[in-house]
C-alpha positions in Angstrom: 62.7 0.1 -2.6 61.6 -1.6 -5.9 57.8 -1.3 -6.3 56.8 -4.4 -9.3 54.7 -3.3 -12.0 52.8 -4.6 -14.3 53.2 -8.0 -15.4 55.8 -9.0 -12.6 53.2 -7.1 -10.2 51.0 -9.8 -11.2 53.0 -13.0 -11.2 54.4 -11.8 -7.2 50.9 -11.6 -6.1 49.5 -14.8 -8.1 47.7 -17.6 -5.4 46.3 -19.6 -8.2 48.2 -21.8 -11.0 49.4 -19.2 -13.2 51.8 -19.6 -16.8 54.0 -16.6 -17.1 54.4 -16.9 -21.4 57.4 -15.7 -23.0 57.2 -15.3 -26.6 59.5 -14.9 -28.9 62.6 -15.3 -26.6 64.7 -16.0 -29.0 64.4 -12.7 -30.9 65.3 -11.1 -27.8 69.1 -10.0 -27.7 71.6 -12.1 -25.3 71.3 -8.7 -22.5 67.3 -9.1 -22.8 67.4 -13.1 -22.5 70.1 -12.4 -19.4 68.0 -10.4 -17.9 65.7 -13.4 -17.0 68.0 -15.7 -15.8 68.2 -15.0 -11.9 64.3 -15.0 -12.4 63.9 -18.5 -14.0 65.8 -19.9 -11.6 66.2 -18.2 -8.2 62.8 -16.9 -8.8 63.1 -13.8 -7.2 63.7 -9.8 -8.3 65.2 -7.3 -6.4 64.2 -9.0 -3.1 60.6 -10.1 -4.1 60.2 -13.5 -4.4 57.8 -15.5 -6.9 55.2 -17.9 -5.7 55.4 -21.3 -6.5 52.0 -21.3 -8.5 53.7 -19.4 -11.2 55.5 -21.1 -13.7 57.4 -20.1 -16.7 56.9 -21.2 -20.3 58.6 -19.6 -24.0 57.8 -19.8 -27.5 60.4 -19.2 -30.3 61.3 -19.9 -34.1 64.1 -22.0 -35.2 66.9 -20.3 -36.9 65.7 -22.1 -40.1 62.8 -20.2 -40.0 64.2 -16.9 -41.3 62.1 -15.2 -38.0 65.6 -13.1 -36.8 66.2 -15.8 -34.3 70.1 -15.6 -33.2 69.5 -18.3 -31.0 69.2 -19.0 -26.9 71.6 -18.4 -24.3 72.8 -21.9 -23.3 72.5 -21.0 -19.6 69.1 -19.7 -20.1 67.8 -23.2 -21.9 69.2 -25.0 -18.6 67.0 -23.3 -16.9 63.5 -24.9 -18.7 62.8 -28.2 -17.3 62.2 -29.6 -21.2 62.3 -28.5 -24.2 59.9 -29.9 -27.4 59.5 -29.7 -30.5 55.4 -28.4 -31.2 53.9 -29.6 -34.5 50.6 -28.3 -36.0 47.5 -31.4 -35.7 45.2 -30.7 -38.2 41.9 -31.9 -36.4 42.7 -29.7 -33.8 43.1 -26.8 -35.7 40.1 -28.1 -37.9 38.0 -28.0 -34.2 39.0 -24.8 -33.7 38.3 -23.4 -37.2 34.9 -24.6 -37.3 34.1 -22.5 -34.6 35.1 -19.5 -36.2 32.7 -17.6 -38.3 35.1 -15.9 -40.3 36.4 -19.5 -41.9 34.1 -21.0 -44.1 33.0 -24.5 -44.3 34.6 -25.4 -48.0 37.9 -24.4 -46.3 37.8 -26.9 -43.5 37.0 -29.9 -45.7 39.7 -28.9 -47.9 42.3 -29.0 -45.0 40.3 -32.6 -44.2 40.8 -33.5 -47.7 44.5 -32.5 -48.1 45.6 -32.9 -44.4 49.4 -32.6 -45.4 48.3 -28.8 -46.8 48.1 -27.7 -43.4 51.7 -26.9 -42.7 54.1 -26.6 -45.6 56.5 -24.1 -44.2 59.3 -23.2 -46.4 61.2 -19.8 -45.4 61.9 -17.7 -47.7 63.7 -14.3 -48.0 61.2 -13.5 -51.2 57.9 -11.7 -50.8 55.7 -15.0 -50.9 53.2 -16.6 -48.3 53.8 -20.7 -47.7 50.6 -22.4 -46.5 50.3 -22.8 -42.7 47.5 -22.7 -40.0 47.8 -18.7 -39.9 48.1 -17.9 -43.5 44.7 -20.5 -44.1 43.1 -18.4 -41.4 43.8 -15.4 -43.6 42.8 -17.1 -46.7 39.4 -17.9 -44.9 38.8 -13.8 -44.2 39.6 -13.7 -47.8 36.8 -16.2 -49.1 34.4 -14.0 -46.8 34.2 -10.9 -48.5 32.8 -12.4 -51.7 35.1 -10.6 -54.3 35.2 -11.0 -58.1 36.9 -14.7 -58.9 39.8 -13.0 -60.4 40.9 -10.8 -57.6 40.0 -13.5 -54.8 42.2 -16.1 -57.2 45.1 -13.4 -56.8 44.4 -12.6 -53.2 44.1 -16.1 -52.2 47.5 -16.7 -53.4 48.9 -14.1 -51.1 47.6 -15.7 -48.2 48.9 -19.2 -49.2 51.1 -19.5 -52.5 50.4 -19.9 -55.8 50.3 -23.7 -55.6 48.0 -23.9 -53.2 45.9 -21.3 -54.0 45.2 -23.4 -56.7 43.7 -26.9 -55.2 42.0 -24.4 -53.0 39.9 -22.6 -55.2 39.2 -25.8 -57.3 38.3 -27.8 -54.4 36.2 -24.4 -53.7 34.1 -24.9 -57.3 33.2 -28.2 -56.7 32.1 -27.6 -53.3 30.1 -25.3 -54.8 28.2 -27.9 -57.0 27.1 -30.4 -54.2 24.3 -32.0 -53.6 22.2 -29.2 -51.6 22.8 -29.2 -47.8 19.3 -27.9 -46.9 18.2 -31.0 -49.4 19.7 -33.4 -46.8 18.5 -31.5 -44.1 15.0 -31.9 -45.1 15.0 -35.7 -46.6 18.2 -37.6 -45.5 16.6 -40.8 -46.1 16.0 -40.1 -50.0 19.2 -37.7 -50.3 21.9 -39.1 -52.6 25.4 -40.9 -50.8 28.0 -39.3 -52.5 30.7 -41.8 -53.5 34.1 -39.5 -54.4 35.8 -38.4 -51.6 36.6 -35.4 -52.0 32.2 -34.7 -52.3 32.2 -36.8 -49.1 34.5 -34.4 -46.9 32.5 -31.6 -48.2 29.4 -33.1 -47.3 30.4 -34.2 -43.7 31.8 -30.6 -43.3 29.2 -28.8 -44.2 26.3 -30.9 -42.3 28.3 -30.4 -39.1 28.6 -26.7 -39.6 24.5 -26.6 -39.7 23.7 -28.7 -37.3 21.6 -27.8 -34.7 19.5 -28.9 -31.7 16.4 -29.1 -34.3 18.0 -30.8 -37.2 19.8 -33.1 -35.7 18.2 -36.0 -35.7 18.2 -35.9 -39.6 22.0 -35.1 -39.5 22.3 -38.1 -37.2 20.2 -40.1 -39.9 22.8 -39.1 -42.8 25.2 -40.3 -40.9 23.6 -44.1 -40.1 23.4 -44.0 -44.0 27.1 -43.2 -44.7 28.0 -45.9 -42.2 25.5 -48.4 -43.8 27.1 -47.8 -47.3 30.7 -48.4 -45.8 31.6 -44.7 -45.2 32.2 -45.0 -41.7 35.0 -42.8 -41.2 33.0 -40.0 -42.4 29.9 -40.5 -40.3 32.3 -40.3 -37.5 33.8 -37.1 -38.7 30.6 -35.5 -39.3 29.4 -36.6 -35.8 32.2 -35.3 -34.0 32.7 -31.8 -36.2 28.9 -31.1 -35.2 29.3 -31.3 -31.2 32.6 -30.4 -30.9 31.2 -27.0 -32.8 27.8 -26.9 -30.7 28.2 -29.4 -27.5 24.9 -29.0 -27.0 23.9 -31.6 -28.9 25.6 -33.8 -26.9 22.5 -33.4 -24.5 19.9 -34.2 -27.2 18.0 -37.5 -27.3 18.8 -38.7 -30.4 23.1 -38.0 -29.6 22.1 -40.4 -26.8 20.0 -42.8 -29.1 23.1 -42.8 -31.4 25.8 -43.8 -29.2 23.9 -46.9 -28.0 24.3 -48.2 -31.6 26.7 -49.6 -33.4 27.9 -45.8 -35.0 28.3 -44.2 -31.7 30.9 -47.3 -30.9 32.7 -46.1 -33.3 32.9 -42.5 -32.5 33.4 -43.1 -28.6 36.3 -45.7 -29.8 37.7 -42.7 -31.4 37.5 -40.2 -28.8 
């Protein structure tokens, strides 16, 4: 009698919804990918049948993508109910990498900056790095460890080519030369409204990355400025980087002051 381990132990014995991922299926040989078929569709092994809570979901490259991807079994792709096409989104993975510590601020309002520099895949069989949202990740540890400009320019490049290495680490220097975020912090009615924008994604960013239940009301008061002098769009963005990284402040009084007003109209109509 067949006695299911592991992974199949736990899909037959699954009573809640449950997604059984299968990654990389297409750099699986055609005898692996078989393998699976009388599974995907009967939905049962060696007498043991799979509950109807589980359901099946795979990941694979193109065969563009130089990732050793011979391609899928045509009898195995029948047996997925669709099959699409997944694109990066930049403010997701913007959402997501403002709540990592090991990404620093400048990064993120580079990537708001220069949206298209999120994904710019282009395989190659030479040893070089394209940017995309894992290779910025890595370029984010990289910025972390504070090394000497010369080996972080190289070492950046690495992560994320040459070219974009570049823009990075200029974006990087005048980030660097802002207006001071603890300045803000402690007079936003007297602090200076940058006007390039470039200086005004940097600003947003890094307000929403220190903003806490404390400060918030003078964050909240930057903002009101940047909408009063026609910078909507940013006062939005700084708003929503700042809860979506601590929801908390979705609780505080003055979030609940703002989106009476005519700014929080704007962000809820953007939700």
């Amino acid at each position: 009698t067949f006695l299911p381990f592991g992974e199949l132990a736990r899909a037959l014995a699954a009573t809640k919804p449950t997604i059984w991922f299968l990654d990389d299926l297409g750099q699986a040989p055609p005898s692996v990918q078989a393998s699976f078929m009388q599974l995907l569709l009967a939905r049962r092994v060696n007498g043991h049948v799979l509950p109807d809570c589980v359901t099946f979901i795979a990941a694979t490259n193109r065969r563009t993508d130089r990732a050793g991807v011979s391609g899928i079994l045509e009898p195995v792709k029948s047996r997925f109910g669709a099959i699409v096409d997944l694109e990066p989104d930049v403010d997701e993975w913007c959402q997501w990498a403002l709540a990592q510590d090991f990404i620093p601020p400048e990064l993120v309002a580079y990537i708001r900056f220069q949206p298209d520099e999120l994904n710019q895949f282009v395989p190659s069989a030479d040893l070089v790095n394209c940017p995309l949202p894992r290779t910025w990740a890595h370029a984010g540890r990289l910025l972390k460890l504070g090394l000497p400009a010369d080996v972080e320019a190289q070492a950046i490049a690495g992560a994320i080519g040459e070219g974009a290495a570049g823009k990075l680490l200029a974006f990087i220097q005048m980030y660097r030369q802002l207006p001071s975020i603890d300045g803000i912090l402690l007079d936003p009615d007297a602090a200076q409204i940058p006007t390039t924008t470039s200086v005004l994604y940097a600003v947003a960013t890094g307000l929403a990355v220190r903003a806490n239940e404390k400060n918030f009301g003078r964050v909240i008061r930057f903002a009101e400025r940047l909408e009063e002098t026609a910078h909507g769009e940013f006062a939005t963005l700084l708003v929503r980087d700042a809860v979506r990284r601590m929801p908390a402040l979705q609780q505080t009084p003055e979030f609940v002051k703002l989106m009476s007003g005519p700014l929080g109209a704007l962000i809820g109509g953007g939700r």
